[in-house]
C-alpha positions in Angstrom: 0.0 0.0 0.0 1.5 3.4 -0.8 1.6 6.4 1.4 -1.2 9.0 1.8 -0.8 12.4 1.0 -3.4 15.2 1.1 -1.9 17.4 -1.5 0.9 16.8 -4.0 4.6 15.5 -3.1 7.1 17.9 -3.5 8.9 17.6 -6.7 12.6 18.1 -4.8 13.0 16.0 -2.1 14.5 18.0 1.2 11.5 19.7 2.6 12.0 20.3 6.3 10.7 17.2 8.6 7.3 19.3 9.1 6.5 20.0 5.3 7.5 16.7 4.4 5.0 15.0 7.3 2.3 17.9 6.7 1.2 16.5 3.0 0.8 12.9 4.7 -2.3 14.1 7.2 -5.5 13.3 6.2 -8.1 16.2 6.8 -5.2 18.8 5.2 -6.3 18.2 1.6 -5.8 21.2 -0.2 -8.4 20.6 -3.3 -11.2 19.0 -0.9 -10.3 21.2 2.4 -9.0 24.0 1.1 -5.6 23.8 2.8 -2.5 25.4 1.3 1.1 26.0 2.6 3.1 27.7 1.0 6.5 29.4 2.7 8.3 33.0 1.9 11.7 32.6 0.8 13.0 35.5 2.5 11.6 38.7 4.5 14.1 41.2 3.3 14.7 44.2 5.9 16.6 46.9 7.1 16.0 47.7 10.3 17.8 51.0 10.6 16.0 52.7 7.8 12.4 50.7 8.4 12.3 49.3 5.2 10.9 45.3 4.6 9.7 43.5 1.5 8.7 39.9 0.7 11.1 38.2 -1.7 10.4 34.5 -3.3 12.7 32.9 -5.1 13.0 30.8 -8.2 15.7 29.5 -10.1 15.5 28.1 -13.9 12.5 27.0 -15.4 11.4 26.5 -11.4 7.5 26.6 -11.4 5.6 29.3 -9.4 2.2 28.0 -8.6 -1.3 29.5 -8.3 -1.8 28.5 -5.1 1.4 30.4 -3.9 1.0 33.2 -6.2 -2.4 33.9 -5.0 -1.4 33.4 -1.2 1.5 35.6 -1.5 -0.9 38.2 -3.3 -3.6 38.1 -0.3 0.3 39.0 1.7 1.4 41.5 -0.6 -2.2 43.1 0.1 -2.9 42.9 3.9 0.6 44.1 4.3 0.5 46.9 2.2 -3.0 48.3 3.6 -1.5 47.6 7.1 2.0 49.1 6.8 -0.1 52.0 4.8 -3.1 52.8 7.6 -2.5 55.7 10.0 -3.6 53.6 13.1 -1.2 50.8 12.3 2.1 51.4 15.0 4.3 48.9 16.0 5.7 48.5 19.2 8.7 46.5 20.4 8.4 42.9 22.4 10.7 41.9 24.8 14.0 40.5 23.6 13.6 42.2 20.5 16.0 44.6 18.5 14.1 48.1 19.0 11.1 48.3 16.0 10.1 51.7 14.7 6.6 53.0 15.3 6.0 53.2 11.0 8.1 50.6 8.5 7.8 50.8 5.1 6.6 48.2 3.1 8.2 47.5 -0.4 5.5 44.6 -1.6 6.2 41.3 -2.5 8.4 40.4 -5.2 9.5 36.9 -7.2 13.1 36.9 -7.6 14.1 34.6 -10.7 18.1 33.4 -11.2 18.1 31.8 -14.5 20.8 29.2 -13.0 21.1 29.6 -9.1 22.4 33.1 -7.8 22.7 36.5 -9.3 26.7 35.0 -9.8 26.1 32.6 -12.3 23.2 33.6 -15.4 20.4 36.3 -15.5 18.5 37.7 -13.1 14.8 39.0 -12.7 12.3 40.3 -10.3 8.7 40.1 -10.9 9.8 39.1 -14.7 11.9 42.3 -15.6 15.3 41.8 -16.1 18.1 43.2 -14.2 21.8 43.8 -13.6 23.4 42.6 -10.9 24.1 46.2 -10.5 20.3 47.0 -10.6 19.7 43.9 -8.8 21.7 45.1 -5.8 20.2 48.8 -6.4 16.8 47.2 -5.5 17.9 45.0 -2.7 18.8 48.1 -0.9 15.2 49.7 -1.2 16.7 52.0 -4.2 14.3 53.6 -7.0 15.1 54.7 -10.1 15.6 59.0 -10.8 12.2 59.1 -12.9 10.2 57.3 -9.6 12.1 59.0 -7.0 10.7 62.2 -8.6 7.4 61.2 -9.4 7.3 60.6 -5.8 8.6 64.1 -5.1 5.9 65.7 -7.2 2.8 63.6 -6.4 4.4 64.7 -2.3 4.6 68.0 -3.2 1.4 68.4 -5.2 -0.5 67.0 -2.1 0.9 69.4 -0.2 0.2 72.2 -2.0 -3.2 71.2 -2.2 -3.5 71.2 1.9 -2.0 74.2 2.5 -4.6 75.6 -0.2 -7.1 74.5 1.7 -5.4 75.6 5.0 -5.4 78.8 3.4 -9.2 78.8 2.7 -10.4 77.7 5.8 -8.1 80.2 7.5 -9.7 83.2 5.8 -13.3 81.5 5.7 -12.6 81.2 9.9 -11.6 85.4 9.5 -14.0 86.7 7.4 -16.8 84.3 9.6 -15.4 86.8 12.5 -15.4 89.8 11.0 -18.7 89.4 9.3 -21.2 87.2 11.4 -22.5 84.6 9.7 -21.4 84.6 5.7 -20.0 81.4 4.5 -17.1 82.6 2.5 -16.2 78.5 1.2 -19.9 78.1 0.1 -18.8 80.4 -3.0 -16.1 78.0 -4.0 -17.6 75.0 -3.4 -15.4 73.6 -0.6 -17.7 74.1 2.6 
């Protein structure tokens, strides 16, 4: 009698000795229960600058399944509304290195090495290809020039914006003294 497994057997032996008994347990079945494991190659971060991203990685013709690709997309979306939402501060546990309050997340990326390291063929991240130059460029959270400064402009558009407003409000809340009750914003729209 052969062996049971709820979901597929690995294709490369060498699993640890918990993913290699996890497929084995009936009740886990990924197509009939819905169970899927899939691990993160490597949570990449720099602690002094509070920086992280999600990398995954593949080598050759190594196949990237649906089942991972849409778990690490339901990551790559929790984490980035989460890292994003003004309520969201992290504190430090015990025993810990300290944490910033606010840590920037960088996504969730599939790092592809057409043999086995960024040494030995091409490289590519989410399916672009890079340098080893602009490989390293990315691993330290860099940005190219032209999104650095589309950052810089959509930053200081927004803020322009606010201090519009700001500057509206201010002489609605003056005018509003000086003369009772007119609504100066009402004639623009913005009240």
């Amino acid at each position: 009698m052969s062996e049971y497994y709820a979901g597929r057997q690995r294709k490369n032996p060498g699993g640890t000795a918990f993913t290699n008994w996890l497929p084995k347990q009936r009740g886990l079945e990924a197509v009939e229960a819905g169970f899927v494991g899939t691990d993160v190659d490597m949570v990449w971060y720099n602690y002094k600058s509070a920086q992280i991203m999600l990398l995954e990685e593949k080598k050759g013709q190594e196949e990237y399944r649906i089942s991972q690709r849409t778990t690490l997309a339901v990551l790559n979306q929790a984490l980035s509304f989460a890292f994003a939402h003004p309520d969201f501060i992290l504190s430090t546990p015990k025993d810990c290195l300290s944490i910033p309050a606010k840590i920037r997340f960088y996504g969730v990326h599939v790092v592809r090495f057409e043999n086995t390291s960024p040494d030995d063929g091409k490289i590519y991240v989410d399916g672009k290809p890079m340098t080893k130059d602009q490989f390293l460029y990315f691993l330290k959270f860099g940005k190219n020039r032209d999104e650095e400064l589309a950052e810089i402009r959509a930053l200081l558009e927004d803020i322009s914006h606010k201090l519009e407003l700001q500057s509206l409000w201010d002489a609605d809340s003056t005018i509003r003294e000086c003369n009772g009750e007119q609504d100066y914003l009402d004639d623009f729209g913005v009240a």
